[in-house]
N, C-alpha and C positions, 0 to 999 in steps of 0.2 A: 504494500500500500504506500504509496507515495502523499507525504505528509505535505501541503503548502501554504495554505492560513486554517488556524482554527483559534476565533476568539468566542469568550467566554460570556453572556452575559449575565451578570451575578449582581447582587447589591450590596459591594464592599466586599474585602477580602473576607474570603472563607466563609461568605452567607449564601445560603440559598433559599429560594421562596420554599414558603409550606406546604406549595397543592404542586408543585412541581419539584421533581431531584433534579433536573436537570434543564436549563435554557442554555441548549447552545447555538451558534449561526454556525453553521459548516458549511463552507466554501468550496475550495477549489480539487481539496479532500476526493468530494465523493462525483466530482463531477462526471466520471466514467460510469455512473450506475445509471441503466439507461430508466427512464420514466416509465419506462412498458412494462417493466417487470411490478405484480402486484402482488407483489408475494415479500415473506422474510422468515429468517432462521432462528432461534433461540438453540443453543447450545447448552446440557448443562455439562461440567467439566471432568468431576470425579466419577470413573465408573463409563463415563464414553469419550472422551479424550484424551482424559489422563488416569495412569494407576499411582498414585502419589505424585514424581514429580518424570514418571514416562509415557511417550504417548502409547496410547495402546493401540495395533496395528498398525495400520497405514493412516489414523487419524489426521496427521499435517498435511497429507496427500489429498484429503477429503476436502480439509479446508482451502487448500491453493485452486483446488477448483471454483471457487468463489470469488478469484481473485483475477484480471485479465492478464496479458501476455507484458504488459508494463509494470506488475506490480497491484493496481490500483483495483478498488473494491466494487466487482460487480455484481455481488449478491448484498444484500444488506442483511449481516447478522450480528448477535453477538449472544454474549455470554453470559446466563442466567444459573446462578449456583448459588445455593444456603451455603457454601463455603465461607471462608475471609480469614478476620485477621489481620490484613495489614491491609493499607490506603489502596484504592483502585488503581492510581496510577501508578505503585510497583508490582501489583497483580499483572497488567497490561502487560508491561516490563519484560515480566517474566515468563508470560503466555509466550507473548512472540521470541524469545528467546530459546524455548521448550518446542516450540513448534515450526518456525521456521516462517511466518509470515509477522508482519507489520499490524499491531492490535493497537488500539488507539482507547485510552480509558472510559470511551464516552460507551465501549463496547462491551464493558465488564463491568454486571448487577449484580453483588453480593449479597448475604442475607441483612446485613446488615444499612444496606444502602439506605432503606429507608429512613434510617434513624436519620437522618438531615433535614427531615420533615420538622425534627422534634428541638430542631434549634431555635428556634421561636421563644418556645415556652422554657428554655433549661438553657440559653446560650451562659448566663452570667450567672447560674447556678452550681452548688457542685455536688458533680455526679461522680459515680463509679465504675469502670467498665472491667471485665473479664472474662478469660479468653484467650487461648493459645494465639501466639503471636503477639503483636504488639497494640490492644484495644485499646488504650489511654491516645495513642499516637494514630489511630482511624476517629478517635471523638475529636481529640483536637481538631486534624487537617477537616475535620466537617464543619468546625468555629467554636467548637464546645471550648471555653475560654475556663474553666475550673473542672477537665476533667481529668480523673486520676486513677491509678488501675488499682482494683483490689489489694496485688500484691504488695503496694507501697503502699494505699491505706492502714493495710492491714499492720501495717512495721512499726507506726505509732501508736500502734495499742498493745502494752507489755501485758503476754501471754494470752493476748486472744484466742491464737491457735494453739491450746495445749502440745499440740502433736508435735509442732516446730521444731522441738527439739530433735525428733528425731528425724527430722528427712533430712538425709544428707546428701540428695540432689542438688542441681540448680536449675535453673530456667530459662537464665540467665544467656541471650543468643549475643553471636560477633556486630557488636557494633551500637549495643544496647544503651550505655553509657554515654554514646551522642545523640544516640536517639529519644532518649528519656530525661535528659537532662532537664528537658522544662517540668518535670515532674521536682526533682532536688533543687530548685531554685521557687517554692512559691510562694505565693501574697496571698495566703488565706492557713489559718489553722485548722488542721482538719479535725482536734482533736475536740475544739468547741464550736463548729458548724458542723448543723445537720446536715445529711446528704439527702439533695431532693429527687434525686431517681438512681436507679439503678442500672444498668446495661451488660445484660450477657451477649459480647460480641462475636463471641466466635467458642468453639467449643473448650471450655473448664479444664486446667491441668491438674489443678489439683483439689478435686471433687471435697475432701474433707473441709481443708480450712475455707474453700468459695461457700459451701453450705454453712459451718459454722459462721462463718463473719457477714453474708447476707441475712442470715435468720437475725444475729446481732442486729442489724441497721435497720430490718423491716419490720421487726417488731416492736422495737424501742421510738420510732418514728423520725430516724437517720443518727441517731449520734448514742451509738454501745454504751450499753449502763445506764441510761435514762428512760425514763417510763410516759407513751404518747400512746394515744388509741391509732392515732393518722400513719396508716401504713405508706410510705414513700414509693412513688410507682416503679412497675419491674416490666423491663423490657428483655425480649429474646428476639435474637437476627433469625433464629429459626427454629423448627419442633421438629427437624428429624429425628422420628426414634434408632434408625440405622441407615447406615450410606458404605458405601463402598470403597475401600482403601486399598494398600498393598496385600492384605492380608488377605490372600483365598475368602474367608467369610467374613459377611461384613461386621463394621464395628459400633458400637453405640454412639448415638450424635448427642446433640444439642437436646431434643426433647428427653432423652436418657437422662440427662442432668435435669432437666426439669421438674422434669415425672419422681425422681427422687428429693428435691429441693422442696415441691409440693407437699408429701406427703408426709418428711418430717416438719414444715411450719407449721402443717394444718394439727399435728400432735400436739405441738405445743404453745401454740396460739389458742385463744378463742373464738380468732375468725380466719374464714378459709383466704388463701395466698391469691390478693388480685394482680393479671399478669396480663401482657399483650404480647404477643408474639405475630412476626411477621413473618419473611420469605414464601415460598411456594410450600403449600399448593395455593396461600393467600390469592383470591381473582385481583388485588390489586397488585400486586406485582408484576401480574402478567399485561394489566391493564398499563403501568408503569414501561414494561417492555414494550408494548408496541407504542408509545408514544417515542421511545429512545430511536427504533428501528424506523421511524417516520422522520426522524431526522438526520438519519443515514441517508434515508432516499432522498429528502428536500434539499435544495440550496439552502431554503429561505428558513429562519425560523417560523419565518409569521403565517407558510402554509397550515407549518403543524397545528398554532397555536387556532386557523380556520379551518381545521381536517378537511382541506380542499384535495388531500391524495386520500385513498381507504386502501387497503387491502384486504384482496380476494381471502388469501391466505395466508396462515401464519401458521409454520412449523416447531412446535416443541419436541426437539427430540432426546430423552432419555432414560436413563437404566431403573429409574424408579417409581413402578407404579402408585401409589400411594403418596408422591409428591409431584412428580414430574406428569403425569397422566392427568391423575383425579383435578393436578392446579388447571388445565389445560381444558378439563371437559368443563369444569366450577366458570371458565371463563368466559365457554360459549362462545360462537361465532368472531371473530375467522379461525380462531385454534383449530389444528387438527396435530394430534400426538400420534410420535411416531417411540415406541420402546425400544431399546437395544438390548441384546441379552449378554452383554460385556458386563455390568455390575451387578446390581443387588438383584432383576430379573435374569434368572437364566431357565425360563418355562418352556416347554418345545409347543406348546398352545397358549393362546392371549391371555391374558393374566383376566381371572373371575368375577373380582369383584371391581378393578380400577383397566377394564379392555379400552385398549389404545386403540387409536384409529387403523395403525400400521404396526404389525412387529417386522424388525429384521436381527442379521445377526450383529451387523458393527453399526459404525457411526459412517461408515466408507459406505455402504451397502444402503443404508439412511440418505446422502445428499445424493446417489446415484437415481434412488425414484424419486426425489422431488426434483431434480432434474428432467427428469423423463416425464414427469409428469405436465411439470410447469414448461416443454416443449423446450427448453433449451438445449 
């Protein structure tokens, strides 16, 4: 893909509007994508393009078919995953580096994207985020100007996590120390302000002390040791109960942590754990995707913003019935789901209860009929 302007429209650094993730104008970008085509791709990543950080089969081969003989992007698609973790723009980064084409951030929708919505309400407040990878540093780059990751909240409070003692792990990744810096340098005590929301960004490293020191802040009404009825709201980037990794079988997600988070507050609380959680099979997400993919296809923002293009169709393809499927049928028109049996499906008939429009075996085998199909 051949990069030549893409500017941002935003209000102030690092704000985005609340009914929109993204306003951008893209220019000269996508100018190769012809107008005819009324169709687009959603991708999800773990399980049909990649097995941790390999692709699986001929995946980049599938994607460069998307792409013309210059480089430049003549399918409009992108990347729809309850994955994250770290900022989209080195997800992008990293995709195209792992796969071998030119991925542009505006093409990569995390579980966690949403929460950009939520800077409105929580920009100059302070929240908590955790989550493998680096969640303090995706709340930041979204404008969250007081947000701090569990693992450092947690540091100011002597013997929160009884267990600490004994985990002799660390966490702790190359480069961590530059990157977290704005956390060790702040202008707020955490130890005498409450925390006004929560955020599980990306899936839990370390299940004990995230449950202990959550149930601390959610029941006390954000500040451990003190006694409030006002439970401080709790967000999740996603409620996979399983997703598909390096491991032959899959492994417990984001809703695993949940579903366990749940059912010890609700013991020991007197009132049950109010939560929101987002990603797929959420219909706004996908409602959120194809507005993204509408602005692949436009020059203009201000088509999207008068849905003067529609599309006939719109492909979701991937390995998990029960999020990738069920989000796509919840959607309704123009979805149409295509399953692969590379990850968490591997059924030799359509899966029962959440049947895709389309089963194939890969993700290579996937853009071959929607090619065929869409006459290209």
């Amino acid at each position: 893909m051949k990069l030549r302007t893409i500017s941002r429209v935003v209000q102030g650094r690092n704000r985005y509007s609340s009914t929109q993730f993204y306003i951008y104008r893209v220019s000269a970008q996508f100018h190769s994508i012809p107008k005819r085509h009324s169709f687009g791709i959603a991708f999800d990543i773990d399980g049909v393009i990649l097995r941790g950080r390999t692709p699986i089969g001929d995946s980049p081969k599938a994607l460069r078919r998307l792409y013309d003989d210059s480089g430049c992007l003549k399918i409009p698609y992108l990347f729809l995953t309850n994955g994250g973790g770290i900022p989209e723009s080195r997800r992008a980064s990293e995709l195209s580096q792992l796969l071998g084409v030119n991925i542009d951030p505006i093409q990569v929708l995390q579980g966690h994207t949403p929460f950009k919505n939520l800077l409105k309400r929580f920009e100059n407040e302070l929240i908590v985020a955790t989550g493998k990878g680096e969640p303090a540093v995706v709340m930041s780059e979204y404008g969250f100007k007081k947000a701090i990751s569990l693992e450092e909240y947690a540091s100011h409070f002597n013997n929160i996590d009884p267990l600490s003692p004994y985990k002799t792990w660390t966490t702790k990744q190359p480069g961590d120390e530059q990157k977290n810096s704005s956390e060790s340098v702040q202008s707020f005590d955490v130890t005498s302000e409450r925390v006004k929301a929560a955020f599980v960004v990306s899936d839990p490293v370390d299940w004990s002390r995230d449950i202990q020191v959550l149930c601390d802040i959610l029941r006390s009404g954000g500040l451990p040791g003190e006694k409030c009825e006002h439970q401080p709201p709790m967000y999740f980037a996603a409620d996979d109960l399983e997703y598909q990794a390096v491991f032959p079988c899959e492994r417990l997600g984001m809703g695993a942590f949940r579903i366990a988070l749940e059912s010890i507050f609700n013991r020991i609380h007197h009132k049950p754990l109010e939560y929101t959680s987002f990603g797929k099979p959420n219909p706004e997400v996908f409602k959120n995707a194809e507005s993204i993919l509408k602005q692949l296809l436009n020059e203009d923002h201000k088509d999207i913003i008068n849905n003067s293009h529609y599309f006939e169709t719109l492909y979701m393809i991937g390995d998990n019935p029960s999020v990738d499927v069920k989000g796509a049928r919840q959607a309704g028109h123009p979805w149409f789901s295509i399953l692969t049996r590379t990850g968490v499906f591997r059924g030799k008939e359509n899966h029962t209860d959440y049947p895709a429009d389309r089963v194939v075996d890969t993700v290579e085998e996937a853009v071959e009929y929607i090619l065929q199909r869409e006459a290209i």
